[in-house]
C-alpha positions as CSV (number, residue, x, y, z in Angstrom):
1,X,-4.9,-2.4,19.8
2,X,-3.2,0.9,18.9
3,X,-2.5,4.4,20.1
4,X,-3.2,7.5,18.8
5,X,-0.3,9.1,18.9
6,X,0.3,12.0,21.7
7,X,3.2,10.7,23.7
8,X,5.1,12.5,27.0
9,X,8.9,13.6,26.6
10,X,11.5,14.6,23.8
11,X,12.9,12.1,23.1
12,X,11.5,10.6,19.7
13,X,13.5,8.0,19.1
14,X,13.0,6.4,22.8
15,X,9.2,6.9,22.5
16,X,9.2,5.2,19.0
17,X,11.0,2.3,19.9
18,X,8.8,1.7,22.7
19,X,5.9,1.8,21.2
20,X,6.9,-0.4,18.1
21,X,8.3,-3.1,20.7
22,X,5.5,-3.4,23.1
23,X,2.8,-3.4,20.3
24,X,4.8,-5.8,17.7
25,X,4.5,-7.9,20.8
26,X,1.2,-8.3,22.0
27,X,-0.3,-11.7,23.9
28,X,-1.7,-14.3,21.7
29,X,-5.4,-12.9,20.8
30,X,-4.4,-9.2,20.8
31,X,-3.2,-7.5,17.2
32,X,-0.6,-4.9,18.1
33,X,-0.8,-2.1,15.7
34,X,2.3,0.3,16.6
35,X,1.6,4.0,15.8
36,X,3.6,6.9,14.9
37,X,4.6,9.0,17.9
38,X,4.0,12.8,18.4
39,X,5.4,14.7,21.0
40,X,3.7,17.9,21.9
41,X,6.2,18.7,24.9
42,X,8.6,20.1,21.7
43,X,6.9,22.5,21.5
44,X,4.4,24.3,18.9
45,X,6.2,22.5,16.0
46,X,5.8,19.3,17.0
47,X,2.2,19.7,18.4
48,X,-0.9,18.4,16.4
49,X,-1.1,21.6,14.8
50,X,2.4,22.0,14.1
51,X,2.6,18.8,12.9
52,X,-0.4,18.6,10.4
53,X,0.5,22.0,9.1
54,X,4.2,21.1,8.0
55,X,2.0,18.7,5.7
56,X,0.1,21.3,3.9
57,X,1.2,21.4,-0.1
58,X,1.9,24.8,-1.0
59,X,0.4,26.6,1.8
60,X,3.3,27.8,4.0
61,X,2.7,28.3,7.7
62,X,4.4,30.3,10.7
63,X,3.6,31.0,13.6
64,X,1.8,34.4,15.5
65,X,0.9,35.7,18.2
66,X,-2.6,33.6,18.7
67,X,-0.4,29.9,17.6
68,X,0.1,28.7,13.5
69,X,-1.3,31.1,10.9
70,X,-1.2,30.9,7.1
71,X,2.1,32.5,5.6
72,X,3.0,34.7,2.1
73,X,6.4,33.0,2.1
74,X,7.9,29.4,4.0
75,X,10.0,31.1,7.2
76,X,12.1,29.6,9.9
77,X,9.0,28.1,11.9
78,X,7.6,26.2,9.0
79,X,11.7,25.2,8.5
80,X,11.9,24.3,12.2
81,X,8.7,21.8,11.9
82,X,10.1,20.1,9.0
83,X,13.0,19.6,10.8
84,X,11.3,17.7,13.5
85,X,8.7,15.8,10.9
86,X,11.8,14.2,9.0
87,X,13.8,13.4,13.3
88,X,10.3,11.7,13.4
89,X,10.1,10.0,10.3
90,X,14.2,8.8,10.5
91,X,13.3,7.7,14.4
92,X,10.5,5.8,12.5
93,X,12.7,4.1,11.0
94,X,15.2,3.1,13.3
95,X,12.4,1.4,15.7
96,X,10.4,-0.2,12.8
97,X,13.3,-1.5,11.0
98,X,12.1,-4.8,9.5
99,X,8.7,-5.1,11.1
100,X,6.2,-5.6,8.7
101,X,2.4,-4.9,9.4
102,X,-0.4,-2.4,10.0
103,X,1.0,0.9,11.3
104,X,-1.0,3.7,12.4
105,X,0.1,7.2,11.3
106,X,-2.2,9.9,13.1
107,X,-2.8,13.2,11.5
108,X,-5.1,16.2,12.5
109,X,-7.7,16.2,10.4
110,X,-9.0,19.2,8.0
111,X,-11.9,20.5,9.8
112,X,-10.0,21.0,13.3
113,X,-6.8,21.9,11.5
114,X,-9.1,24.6,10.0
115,X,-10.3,25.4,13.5
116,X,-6.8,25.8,15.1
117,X,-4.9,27.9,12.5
118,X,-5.7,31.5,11.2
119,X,-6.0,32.9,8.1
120,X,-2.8,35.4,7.0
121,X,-4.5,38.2,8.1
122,X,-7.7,37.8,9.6
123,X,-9.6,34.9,11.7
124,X,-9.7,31.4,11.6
125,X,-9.4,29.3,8.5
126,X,-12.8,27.9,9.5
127,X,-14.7,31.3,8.7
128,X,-13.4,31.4,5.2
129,X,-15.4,29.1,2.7
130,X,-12.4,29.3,0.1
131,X,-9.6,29.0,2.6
132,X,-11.0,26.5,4.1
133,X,-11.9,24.2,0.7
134,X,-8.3,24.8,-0.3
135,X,-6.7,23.5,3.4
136,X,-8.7,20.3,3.0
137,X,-7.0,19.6,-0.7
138,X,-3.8,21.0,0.3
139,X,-4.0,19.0,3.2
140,X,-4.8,15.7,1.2
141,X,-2.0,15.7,-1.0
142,X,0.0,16.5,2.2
143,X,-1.3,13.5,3.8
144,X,-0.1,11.6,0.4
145,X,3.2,12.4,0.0
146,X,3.3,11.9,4.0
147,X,2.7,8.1,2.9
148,X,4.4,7.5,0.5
149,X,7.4,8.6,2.6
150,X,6.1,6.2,5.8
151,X,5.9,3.5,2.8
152,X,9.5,4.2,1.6
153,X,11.1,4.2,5.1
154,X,9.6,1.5,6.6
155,X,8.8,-1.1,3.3
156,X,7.0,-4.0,5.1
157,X,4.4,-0.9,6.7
158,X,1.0,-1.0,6.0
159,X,0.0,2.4,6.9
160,X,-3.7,3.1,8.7
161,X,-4.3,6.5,8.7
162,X,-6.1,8.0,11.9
163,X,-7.6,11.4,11.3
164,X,-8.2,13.5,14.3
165,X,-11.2,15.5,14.4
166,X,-11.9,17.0,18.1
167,X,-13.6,19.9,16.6
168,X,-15.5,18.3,14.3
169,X,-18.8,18.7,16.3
170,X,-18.2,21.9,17.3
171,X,-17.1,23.6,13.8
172,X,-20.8,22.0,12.6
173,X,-22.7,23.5,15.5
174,X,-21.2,26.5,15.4
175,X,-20.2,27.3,18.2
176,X,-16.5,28.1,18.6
177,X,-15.4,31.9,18.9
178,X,-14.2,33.8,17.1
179,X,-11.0,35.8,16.8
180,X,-12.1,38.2,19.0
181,X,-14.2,35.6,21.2
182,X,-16.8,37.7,21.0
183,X,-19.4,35.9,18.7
184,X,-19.3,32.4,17.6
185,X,-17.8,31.4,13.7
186,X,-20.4,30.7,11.0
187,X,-21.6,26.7,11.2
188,X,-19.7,24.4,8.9
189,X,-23.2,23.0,7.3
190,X,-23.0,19.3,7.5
191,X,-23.1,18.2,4.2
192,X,-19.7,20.4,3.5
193,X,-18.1,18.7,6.5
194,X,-19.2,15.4,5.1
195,X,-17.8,16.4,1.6
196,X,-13.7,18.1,3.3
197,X,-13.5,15.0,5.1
198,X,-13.7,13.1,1.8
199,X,-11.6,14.9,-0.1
200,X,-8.8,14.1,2.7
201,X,-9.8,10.7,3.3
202,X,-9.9,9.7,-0.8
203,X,-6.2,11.4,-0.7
204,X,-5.1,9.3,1.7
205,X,-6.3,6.2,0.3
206,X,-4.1,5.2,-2.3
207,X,-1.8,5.3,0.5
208,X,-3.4,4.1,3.2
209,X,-4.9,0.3,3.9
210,X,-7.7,2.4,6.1
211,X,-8.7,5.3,6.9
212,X,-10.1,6.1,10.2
213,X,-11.5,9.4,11.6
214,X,-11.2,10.2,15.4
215,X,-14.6,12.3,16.1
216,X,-13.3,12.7,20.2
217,X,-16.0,12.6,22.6
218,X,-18.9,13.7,20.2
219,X,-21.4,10.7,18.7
220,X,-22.8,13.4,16.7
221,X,-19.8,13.0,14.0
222,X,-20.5,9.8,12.9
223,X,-22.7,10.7,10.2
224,X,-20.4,13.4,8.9
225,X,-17.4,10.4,9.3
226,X,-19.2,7.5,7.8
227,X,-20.7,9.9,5.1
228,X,-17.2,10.8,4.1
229,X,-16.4,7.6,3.2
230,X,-14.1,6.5,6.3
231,X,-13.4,2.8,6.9
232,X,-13.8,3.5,10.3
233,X,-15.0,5.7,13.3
234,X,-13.2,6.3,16.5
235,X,-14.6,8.2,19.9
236,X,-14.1,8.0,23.4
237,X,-16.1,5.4,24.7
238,X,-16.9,7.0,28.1
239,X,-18.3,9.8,26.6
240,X,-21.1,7.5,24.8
241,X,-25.0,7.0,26.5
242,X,-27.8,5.0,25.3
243,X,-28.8,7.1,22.3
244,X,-25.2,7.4,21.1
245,X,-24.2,3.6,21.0
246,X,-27.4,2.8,19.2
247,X,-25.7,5.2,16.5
248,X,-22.8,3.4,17.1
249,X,-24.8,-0.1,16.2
250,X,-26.0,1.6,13.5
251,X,-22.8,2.2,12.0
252,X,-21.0,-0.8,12.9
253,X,-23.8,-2.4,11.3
254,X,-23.7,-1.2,7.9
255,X,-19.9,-1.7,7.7
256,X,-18.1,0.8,9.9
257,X,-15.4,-0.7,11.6
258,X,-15.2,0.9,15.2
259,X,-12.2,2.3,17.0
260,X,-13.1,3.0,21.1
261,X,-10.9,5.2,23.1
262,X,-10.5,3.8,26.9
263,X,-11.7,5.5,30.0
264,X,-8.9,6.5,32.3
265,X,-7.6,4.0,34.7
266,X,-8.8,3.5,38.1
267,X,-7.4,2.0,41.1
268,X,-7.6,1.1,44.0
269,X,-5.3,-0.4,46.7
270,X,-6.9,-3.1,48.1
271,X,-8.2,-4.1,44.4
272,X,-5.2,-2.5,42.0
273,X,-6.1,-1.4,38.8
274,X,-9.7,-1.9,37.4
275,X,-9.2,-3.5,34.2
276,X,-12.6,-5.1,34.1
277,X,-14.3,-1.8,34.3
278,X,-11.7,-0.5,31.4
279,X,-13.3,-3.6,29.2
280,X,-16.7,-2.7,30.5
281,X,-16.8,0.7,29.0
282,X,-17.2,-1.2,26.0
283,X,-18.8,-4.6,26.3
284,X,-21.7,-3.8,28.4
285,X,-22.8,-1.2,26.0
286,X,-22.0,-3.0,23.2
287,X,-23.8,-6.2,24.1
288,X,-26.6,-4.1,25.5
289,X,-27.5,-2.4,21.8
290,X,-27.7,-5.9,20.6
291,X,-24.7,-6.3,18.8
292,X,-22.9,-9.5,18.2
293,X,-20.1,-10.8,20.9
294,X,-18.2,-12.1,18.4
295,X,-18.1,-8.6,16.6
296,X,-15.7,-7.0,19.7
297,X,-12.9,-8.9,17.9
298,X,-13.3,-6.5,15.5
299,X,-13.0,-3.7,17.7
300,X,-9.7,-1.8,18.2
301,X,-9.0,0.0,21.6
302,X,-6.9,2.9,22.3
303,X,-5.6,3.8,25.5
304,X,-6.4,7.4,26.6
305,X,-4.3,10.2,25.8
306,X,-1.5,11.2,28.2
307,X,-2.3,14.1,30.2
308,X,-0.4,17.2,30.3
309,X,1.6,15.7,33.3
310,X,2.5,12.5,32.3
311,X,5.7,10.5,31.6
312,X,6.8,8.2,29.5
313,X,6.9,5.7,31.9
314,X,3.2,6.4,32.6
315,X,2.0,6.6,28.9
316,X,3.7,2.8,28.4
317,X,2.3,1.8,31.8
318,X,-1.3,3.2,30.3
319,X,-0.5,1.3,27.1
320,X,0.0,-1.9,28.3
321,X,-3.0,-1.6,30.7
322,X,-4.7,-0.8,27.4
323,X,-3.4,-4.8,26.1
324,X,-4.8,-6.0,29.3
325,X,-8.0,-4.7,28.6
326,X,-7.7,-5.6,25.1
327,X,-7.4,-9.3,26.6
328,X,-10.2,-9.2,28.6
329,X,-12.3,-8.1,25.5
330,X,-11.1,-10.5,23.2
331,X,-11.7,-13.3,25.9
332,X,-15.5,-12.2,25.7
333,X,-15.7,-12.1,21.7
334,X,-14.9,-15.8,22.2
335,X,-17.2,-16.3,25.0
């Protein structure tokens, strides 16, 4: 049981402690896995964009007109992002001060990092072949000094690194405008996807105990995830029908260790909140491909994302809904 990172407010400190507390402290049956916070509600430096692109070695960033371009020179919005990567990473350490144990540390991954920021002068990193094989290694030894940093801060860490790859389906179909939104950028062939993904996720691994890659809503990643040598796959489980989970079988199967996002909430008030049908989303499924019940203890959930008008007080409330679910799951591996 983990989160993948996106958390309401400004305060990073508050939201770190919170989520190292309630997930170092999970019932008897649930692992806690706390996760490094990132709060988007700072602003374009603290986004996922901002964020991952503070990371890149030796390719400074700034911001435009159209959000986080490439740079000829490191300026006062690439300054202004390292400022609030190293509040994050001192906040880190404050609220994980002698905890010991997996920690999650999210991280846009290289395909929709290339998606989301533009070239110096021109279009998308995505629509430049060179640009776009020098982002992914730039963004790998990024990613390592990242951890090593994560490792240093907080010694008894084990960090898992979760790469997040929303446009991973669409930069392979190719179907995401262009600059001008006029035509659609050139399709990332697969076998290239496959091969930037590796280069990120063998960077990360000296670091990293595993490496997991979040393909969003889309089954169709999972051969460009497993392929790139990813311990693990995550998507949003409501997003899955027949067809997809027998992919999912497939790679859970031959070794993959799967990561399922949770369907919103529901409520009611005669019945409160629908738990069971949050555990649903992935037992039923699961035991309907054929796969074993004692494999869901394997399984680690994530609660969904905050919206864009949550608070804090409704991301913890949607976190520890998640550990109820997680409950009911692991009650089901042991039946």
């Amino acid at each position: 049981m983990t989160g993948s990172g996106p958390w309401p407010g400004d305060d990073v400190l508050e939201a770190q402690t919170v989520v190292v507390g309630d997930l170092a402290d999970t019932p008897a049956g649930v692992t806690g896995m706390p996760f490094a916070v990132r709060l988007p509600q700072r602003g374009p430096w603290g986004g996922p964009t901002g964020s991952a692109a503070v990371l890149l070695a030796d390719l400074p960033t700034e911001l435009g007109p159209h959000g986080w371009k490439l740079a000829d020179r490191p300026g006062g919005d690439l300054a202004r992002a390292q400022a609030l990567r190293r509040e994050d990473l001192d906040a880190l350490a404050v609220a994980a001060h002698g905890y010991a144990g997996p920690l999650v540390v999210p991280v846009t991954g290289p395909l929709t990092l290339a998606a989301r920021l533009y070239l110096a002068r021109g279009d998308r990193v995505l629509a430049d072949r060179g640009a776009l094989d020098e982002l992914a290694w730039s963004l790998a030894a990024g990613v390592a000094e990242h951890l090593a940093d994560v490792r240093r801060l907080v010694p008894g860490a084990e960090p898992v690194v979760l790469l997040h790859e929303p446009l991973l389906a669409q930069a392979v179909a190719g179907v995401l405008p262009s600059f001008s939104g006029y035509s659609a950028l050139r399709a990332v062939p697969a076998p290239v996807a496959t091969e930037l993904l590796g280069v990120v996720v063998r960077g990360a691994r000296p670091g990293a105990g595993q490496v997991v890659v979040h393909g969003g809503a889309a089954w169709t990643t999972l051969r460009p995830i497993v392929g790139s040598g990813a311990d693990g796959v995550a998507l949003a489980l409501a997003a899955l029908d027949e067809r997809a989970w027998e992919a999912v079988a497939g790679a859970v199967e031959d070794g993959a260790s799967l990561w399922g996002e949770l369907p919103p909430l529901t409520s009611s008030q005669c019945a409160g909140p629908d738990l069971r049908a949050q555990a649903d989303a992935l037992t039923v499924p699961w035991r309907r491909v054929g796969l074993p019940a004692a494999g869901l203890g394997r399984v680690t959930l994530l609660p969904p994302p905050p919206d864009a008008s949550a608070t804090p007080d409704h991301a913890r409330a949607a976190l520890a809904a998640a550990v109820r679910a997680a409950e009911l799951v692991a009650e089901r591996a042991e039946g």
